[in-house]
ZAMARGU-4260 file (C-alpha; in steps of 0.2 Angstrom, whole numbers, plus 5000, padded with zeros to 4 digits):
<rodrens>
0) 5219/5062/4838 | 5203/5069/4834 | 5201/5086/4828 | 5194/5101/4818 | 5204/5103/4799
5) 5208/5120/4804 | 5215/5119/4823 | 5229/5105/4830 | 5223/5098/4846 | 5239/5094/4858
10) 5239/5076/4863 | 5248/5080/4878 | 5238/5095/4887 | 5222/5095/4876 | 5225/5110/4871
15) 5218/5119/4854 | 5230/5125/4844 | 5229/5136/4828 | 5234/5126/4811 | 5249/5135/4810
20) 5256/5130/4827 | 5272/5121/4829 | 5274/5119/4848 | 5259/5120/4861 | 5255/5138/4867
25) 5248/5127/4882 | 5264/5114/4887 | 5277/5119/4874 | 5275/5103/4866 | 5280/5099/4848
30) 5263/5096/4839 | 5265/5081/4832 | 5251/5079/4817 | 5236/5068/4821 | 5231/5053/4812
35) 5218/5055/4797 | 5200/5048/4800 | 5197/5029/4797 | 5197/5025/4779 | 5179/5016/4774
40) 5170/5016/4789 | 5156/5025/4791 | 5153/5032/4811 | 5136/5031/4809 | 5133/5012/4801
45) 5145/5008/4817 | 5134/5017/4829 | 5118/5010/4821 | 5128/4993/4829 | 5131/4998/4847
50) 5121/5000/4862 | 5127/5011/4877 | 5134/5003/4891 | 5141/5009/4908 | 5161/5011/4910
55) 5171/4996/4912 | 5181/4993/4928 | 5196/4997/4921 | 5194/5014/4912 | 5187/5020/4928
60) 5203/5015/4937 | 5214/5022/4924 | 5204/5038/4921 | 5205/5038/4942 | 5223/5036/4942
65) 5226/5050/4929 | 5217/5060/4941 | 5226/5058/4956 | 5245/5061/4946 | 5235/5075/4938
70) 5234/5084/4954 | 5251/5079/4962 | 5261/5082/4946 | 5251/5100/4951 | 5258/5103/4967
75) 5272/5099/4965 | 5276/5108/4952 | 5269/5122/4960 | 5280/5119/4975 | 5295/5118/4964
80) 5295/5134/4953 | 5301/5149/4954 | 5291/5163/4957 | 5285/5168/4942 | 5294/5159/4930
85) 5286/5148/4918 | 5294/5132/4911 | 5291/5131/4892 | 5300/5121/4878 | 5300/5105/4866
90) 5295/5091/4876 | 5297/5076/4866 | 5287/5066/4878 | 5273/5079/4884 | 5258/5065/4889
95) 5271/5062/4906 | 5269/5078/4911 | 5249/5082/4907 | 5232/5077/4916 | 5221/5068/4904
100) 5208/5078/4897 | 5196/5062/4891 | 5179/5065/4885 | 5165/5057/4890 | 5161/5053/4874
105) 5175/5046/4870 | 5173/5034/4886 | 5158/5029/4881 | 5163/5024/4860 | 5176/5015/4869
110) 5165/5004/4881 | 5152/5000/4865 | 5168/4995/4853 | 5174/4984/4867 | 5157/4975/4868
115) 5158/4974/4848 | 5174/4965/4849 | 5169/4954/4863 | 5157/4950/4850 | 5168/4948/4836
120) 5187/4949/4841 | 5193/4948/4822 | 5183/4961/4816 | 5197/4973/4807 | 5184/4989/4806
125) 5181/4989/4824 | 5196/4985/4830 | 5204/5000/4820 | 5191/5009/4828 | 5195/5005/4847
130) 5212/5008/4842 | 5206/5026/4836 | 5196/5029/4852 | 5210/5023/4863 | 5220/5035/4854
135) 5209/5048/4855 | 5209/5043/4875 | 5226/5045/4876 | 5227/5027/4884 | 5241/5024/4871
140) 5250/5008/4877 | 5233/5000/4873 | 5231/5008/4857 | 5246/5002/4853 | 5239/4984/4856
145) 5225/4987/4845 | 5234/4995/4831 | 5248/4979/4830 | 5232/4969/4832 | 5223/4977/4815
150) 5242/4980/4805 | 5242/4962/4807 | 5226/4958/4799 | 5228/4973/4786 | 5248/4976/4782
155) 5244/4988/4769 | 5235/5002/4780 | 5248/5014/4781 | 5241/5026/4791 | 5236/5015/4805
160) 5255/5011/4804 | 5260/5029/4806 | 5246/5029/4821 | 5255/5015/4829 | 5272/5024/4827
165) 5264/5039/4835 | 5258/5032/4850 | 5275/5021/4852 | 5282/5039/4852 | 5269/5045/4864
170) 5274/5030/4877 | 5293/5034/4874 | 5298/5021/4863 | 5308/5030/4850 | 5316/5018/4842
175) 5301/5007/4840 | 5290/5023/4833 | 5306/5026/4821 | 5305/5006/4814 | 5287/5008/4811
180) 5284/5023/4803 | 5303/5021/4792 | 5294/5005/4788 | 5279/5017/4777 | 5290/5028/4771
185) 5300/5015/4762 | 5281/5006/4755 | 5276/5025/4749 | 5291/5039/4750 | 5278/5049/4747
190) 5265/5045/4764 | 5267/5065/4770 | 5262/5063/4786 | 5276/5047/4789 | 5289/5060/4782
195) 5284/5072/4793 | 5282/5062/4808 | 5301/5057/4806 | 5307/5074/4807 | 5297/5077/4823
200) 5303/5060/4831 | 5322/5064/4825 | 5318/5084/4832 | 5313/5076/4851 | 5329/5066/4850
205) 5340/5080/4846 | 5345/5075/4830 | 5344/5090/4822 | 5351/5085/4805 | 5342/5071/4803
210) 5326/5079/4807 | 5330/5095/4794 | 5330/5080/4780 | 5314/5072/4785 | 5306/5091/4785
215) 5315/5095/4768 | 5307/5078/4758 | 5291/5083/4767 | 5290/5100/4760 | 5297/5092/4743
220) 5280/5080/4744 | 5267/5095/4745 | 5274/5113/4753 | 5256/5119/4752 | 5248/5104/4763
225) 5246/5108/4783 | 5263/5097/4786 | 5274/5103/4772 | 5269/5124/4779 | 5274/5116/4797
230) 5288/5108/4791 | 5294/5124/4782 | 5290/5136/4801 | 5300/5122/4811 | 5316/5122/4798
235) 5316/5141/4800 | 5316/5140/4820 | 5330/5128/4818
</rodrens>
């Protein structure tokens, strides 16, 4: 998801993190690392393209149904704990449990890309792009969509690949996020952030020695980089 180089923003609870975090201090999430900015396109040639328009029906249904769950999941919680207890841990599925916190910006790049592609369906840049957004929006099995959509015309963007395996992790489908990220790391044993990824997806599963392997080779790859110094902090806590 988008965010500042030196914070981690959780894609489950929104919440900024320091760069050193490995679970939320919002959700208790594991921060799984967020996918690198669109290689070759420019934001601002794009935007130079677009024209605002209003929301589409159904972003205002959806963002209206993350609403109402927002608020019930609250209540219920509420209703449900102890007093003050607080319920903190490694959720390998956080977005279940956390309202959307979607910006309006982000709505409204959505709505321009979607006229783009209207306009040009095959248009690989944009459609990367939506993806991205979508992303960003945490509307993941859509984004999913889009990023098998753009693999399909461009095999060899290995980072969209490892965005589509992060949002297959995000929806719950594990073994489908392990297949296409596995599918990078065999390309490029050297792609960081797929290595690192692995080990988060192996750690949410509870295989613990599968997951200190994937955290060993990415510390092997670059122990300085933001994801070999998280790698190291989560095989200390484990």
């Amino acid at each position: 998801m988008s965010q500042n180089s030196d914070t981690i923003v959780c894609s489950g609870c929104g919440v900024v993190n320091p760069p050193s975090s490995v679970s939320c201090s919002g959700c208790g999430s594991i921060l799984v690392i967020a996918k690198s900015s669109v290689p070759g396109v420019s934001s601002a040639s794009k935007s130079a393209k677009t024209e605002t328009i209003g929301t589409p029906q159904w972003l205002k249904i959806i963002l209206g149904v993350f609403v109402v769950y927002g608020i019930a999941m609250f209540i219920y919680e509420g209703m449900n704990l102890p007093s003050g207890s607080v319920q903190r841990g490694e959720q390998s599925m956080p977005q279940a449990q956390a309202q959307t916190q979607t910006d309006p910006a982000i709505v409204n790049k959505i709505t321009e890309l979607e006229k783009l592609l209207a306009s040009d369906p095959n248009d690989a840049e944009t459609i990367l792009q939506f993806a991205n957004a979508l992303h960003d929006a945490k509307f993941y099995p859509r984004a999913v969509e889009m990023y098998k959509k753009y693999v399909a015309l461009n095999p060899a963007n290995n980072d969209a690949r490892v965005d589509l395996g992060i949002c297959y992790f995000e929806i719950g489908n594990l073994d489908q996020a392990v297949k296409e990220i596995e599918f990078v790391v065999k390309k490029d044993p050297k792609h960081q952030m797929a290595v690192f990824n692995l080990g988060i997806i192996q750690l949410s599963s509870k295989n613990l020695d599968e997951a200190k392997k994937w955290f060993k080779q990415c510390i092997a790859i670059d122990p300085q980089s933001t994801a070999g110094l998280r790698a190291q902090q989560i095989l200390e806590q484990h």
